[in-house]
C-alpha positions in Angstrom: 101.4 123.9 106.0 97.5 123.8 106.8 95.7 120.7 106.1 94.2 119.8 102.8 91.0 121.6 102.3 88.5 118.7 100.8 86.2 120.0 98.2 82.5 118.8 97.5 79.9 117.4 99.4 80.2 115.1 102.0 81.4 111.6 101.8 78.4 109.4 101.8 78.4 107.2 105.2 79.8 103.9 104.7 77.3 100.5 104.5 77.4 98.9 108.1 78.7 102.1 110.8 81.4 104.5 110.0 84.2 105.3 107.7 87.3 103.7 108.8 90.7 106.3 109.4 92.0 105.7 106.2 96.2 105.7 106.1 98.7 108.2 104.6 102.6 108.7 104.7 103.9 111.6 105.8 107.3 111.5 104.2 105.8 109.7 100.9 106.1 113.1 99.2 109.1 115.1 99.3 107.9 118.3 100.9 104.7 117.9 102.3 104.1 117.0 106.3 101.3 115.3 107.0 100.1 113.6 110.2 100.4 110.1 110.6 97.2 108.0 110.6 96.9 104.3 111.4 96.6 102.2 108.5 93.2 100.5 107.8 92.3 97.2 109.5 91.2 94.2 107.4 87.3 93.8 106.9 85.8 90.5 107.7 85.3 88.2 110.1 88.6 86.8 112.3 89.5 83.3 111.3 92.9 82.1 111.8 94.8 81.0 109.1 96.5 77.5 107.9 99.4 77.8 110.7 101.5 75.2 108.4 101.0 76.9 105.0 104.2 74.6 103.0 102.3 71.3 104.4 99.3 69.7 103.1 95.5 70.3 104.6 93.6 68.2 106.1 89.9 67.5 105.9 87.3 66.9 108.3 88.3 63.2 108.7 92.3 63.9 109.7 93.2 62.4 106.5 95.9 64.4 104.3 95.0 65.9 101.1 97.5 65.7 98.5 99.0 69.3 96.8 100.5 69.8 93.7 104.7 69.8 94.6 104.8 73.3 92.8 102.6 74.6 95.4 104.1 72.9 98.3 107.1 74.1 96.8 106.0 77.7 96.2 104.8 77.8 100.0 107.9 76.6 101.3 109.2 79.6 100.1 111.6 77.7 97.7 110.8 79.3 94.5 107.6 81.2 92.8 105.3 78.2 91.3 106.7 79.7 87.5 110.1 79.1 88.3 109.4 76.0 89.7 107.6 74.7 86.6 111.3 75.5 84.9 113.2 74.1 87.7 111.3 71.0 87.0 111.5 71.0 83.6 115.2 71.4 83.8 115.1 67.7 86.0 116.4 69.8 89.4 113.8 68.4 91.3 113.7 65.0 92.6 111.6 62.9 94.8 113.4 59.5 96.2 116.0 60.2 94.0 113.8 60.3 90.8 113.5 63.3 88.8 110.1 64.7 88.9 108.3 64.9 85.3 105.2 67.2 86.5 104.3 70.5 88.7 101.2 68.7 88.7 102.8 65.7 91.3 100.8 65.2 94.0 101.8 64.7 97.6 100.9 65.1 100.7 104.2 66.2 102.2 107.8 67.0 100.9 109.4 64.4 102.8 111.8 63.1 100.0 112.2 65.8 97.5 115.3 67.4 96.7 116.2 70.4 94.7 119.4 70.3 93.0 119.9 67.3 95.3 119.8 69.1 98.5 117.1 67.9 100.5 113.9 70.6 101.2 113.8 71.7 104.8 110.8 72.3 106.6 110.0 75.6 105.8 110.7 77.9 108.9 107.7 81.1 109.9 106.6 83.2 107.7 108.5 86.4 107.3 107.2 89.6 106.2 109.2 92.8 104.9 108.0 96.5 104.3 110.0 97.5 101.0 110.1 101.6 100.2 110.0 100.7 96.4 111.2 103.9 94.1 110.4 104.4 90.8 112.2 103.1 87.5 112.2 99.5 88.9 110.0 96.4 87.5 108.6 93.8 90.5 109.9 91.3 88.7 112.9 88.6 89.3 114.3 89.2 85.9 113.4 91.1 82.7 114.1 89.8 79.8 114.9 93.6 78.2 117.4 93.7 81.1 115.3 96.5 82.9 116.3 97.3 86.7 114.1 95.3 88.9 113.0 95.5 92.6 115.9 92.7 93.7 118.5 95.2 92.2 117.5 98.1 95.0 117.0 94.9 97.6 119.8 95.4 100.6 121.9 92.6 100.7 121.7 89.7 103.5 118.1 88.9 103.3 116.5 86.0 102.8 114.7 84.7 99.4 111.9 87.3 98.9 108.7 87.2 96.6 106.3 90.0 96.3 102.9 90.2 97.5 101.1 91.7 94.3 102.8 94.4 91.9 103.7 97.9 91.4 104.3 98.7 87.9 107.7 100.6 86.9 106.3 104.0 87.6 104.2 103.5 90.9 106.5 103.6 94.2 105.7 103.4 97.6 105.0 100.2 99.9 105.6 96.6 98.8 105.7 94.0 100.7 108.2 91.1 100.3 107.7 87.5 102.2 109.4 84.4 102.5 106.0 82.3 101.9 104.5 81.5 99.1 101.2 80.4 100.7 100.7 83.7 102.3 101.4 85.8 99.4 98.8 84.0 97.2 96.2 84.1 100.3 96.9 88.2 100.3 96.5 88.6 96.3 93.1 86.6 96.6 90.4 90.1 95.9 88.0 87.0 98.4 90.3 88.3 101.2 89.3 91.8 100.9 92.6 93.4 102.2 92.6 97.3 101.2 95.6 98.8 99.5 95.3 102.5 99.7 97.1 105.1 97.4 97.6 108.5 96.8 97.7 110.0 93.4 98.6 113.4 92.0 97.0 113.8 88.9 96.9 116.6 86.1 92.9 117.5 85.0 89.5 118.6 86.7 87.1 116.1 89.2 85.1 117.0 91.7 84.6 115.6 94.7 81.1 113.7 93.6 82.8 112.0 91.1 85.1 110.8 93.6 82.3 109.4 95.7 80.4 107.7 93.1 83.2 105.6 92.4 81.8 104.2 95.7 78.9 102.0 93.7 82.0 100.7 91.3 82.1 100.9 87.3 83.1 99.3 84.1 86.0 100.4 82.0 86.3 98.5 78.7 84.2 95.6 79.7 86.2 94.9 82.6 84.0 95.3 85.8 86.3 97.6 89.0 84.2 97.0 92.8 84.4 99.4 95.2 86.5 102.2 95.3 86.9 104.7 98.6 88.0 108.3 97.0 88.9 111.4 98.1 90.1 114.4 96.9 92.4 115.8 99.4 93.6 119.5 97.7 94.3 120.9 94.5 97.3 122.6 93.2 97.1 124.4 90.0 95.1 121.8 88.1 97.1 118.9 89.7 94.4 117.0 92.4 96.0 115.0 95.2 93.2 112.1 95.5 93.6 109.1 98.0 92.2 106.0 96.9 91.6 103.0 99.0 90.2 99.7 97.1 90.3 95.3 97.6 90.8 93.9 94.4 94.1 95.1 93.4 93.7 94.7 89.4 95.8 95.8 86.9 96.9 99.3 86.7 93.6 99.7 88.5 93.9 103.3 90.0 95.3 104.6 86.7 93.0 103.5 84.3 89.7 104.6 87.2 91.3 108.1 87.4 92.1 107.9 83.1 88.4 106.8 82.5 87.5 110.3 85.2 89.5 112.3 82.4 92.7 112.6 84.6 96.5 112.3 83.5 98.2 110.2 86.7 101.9 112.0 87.0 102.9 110.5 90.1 101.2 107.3 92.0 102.1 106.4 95.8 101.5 102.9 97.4 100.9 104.1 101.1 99.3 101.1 102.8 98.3 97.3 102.3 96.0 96.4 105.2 97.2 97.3 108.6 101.3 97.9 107.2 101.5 101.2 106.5 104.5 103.2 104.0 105.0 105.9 106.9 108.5 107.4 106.9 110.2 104.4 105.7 112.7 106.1 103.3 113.0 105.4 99.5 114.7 101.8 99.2 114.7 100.9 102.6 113.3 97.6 104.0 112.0 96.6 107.2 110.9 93.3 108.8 107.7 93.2 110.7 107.1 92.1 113.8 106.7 88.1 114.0 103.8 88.9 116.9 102.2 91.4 114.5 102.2 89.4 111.4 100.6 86.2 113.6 98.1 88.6 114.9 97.4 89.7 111.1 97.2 86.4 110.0 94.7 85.1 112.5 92.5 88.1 111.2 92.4 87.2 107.4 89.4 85.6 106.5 89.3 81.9 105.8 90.8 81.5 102.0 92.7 78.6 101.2 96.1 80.0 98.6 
């Protein structure tokens, strides 16, 4: 298959030097080959990150700041901070032996609490999984309607997951999965700036200058979307295949950008979120990255506290 032939003028340069390789997966639709590209690096400067995310921080004088329990709790990796707040409520936590009354405790380490009267550990590294999420699935724990959800397509034998961000029920593609709660609220932050990148097929007509003014950002029902790196790789029929690559990650955001451009979205790929990329992971699959790689990714993020 030759490569996509863009259409339009050309991209304006990027603020700052040149247009980062963006990141695609070549088995992401069935059919189609496409060379692999390495996945886009973070932007902003390298800081390292709290090394000790479940423990509390300390400030410039060595002393300990208390934390809420829910969130030392939710960075341990023991539950997300809602189910917490019922776990609580439900008296399942403890702290000396007395039931907790408030997520809103504060403490300055977990030394003493219990959850269902088994004492928390300290919470071991921060794991990090690559999930090939397919379509038809919620990322959700539970739904209420009794709707499939991402931990019914989870492999068995792995350890307690929670999602980094969301994709809705009919977007697939990459999602990553970790064991700490800390880190997943540090990468939903839009002040960390990591890109997600996607690739949309979508019924209707845009040209290639629409595409790049979505560069400057725009408003869509009072809600304000930043900056958004489009392109329109190829037409087929009147169905575009555009690859979008954007930071803040908000609700149905590609959809509702390419809606407002007069397009119909019929099928929506995840294919990267920062430097972990979809590639040929296939439909369903999982895979754990590297502990070297993730510590190395870590140390890059810039300097927000979860």
């Amino acid at each position: 298959m030759e490569p996509p032939k863009k259409s339009g003028p050309p991209r304006r340069p990027r603020p700052g030097g040149p247009k980062r390789q963006g990141t695609s997966s070549s088995s992401a639709v069935a059919g189609e080959k496409r060379p692999l590209r390495p996945a886009r690096k973070p932007p902003g400067p390298v800081r390292p990150a709290n090394p000790h995310p479940a423990r509390a921080t300390a400030n410039a004088k060595g002393t300990t700041e208390p934390q809420r329990i829910a969130k030392l709790l939710a960075r341990a990796g023991v539950a997300s901070r809602r189910e917490i707040e019922r776990m609580i409520a439900e008296g399942r936590i403890a702290r000396d032996g007395v039931a907790v009354e408030t997520p809103a405790t504060l403490l300055t380490s977990l030394h003493g609490v219990t959850v269902d009267g088994v004492a928390v550990a300290a919470p071991p590294p921060a794991r990090l999984f690559l999930f090939h999420k397919p379509t038809g699935c919620l990322t959700t724990e539970r739904d209420p309607a009794g709707r499939p959800t991402i931990y019914d397509r989870l492999p068995a034998g792995l350890p307690r997951l929670m999602p980094i961000g969301r994709l809705d029920m009919n977007t697939e593609g990459l999602l990553l999965l970790t064991t700490d709660g800390g880190f997943k609220r540090q990468m939903e932050l839009p002040a960390t700036g990591v890109p997600r990148t996607y690739r949309a097929r979508a019924f209707g007509e845009v040209s290639q200058q629409q595409l790049e003014d979505l560069f400057d950002g725009l408003e869509i029902d009072g809600v304000r979307y930043g900056q958004i790196e489009a392109n329109l790789e190829r037409r087929t029929g009147r169905n575009q295949w555009i690859e979008m690559t954007l930071t803040e990650g908000k609700n149905r955001e590609v959809r509702r950008v390419l809606e407002h451009l007069g397009l119909q979205v019929n099928r929506l790929i995840r294919t990267a979120y920062g430097p972990f990329a979809l590639a040929d992971l296939a439909t369903g699959a999982v895979e754990e990255v590297r502990q070297h790689d993730l510590i190395q990714f870590r140390k890059s993020l810039k300097g927000v506290q979860a």
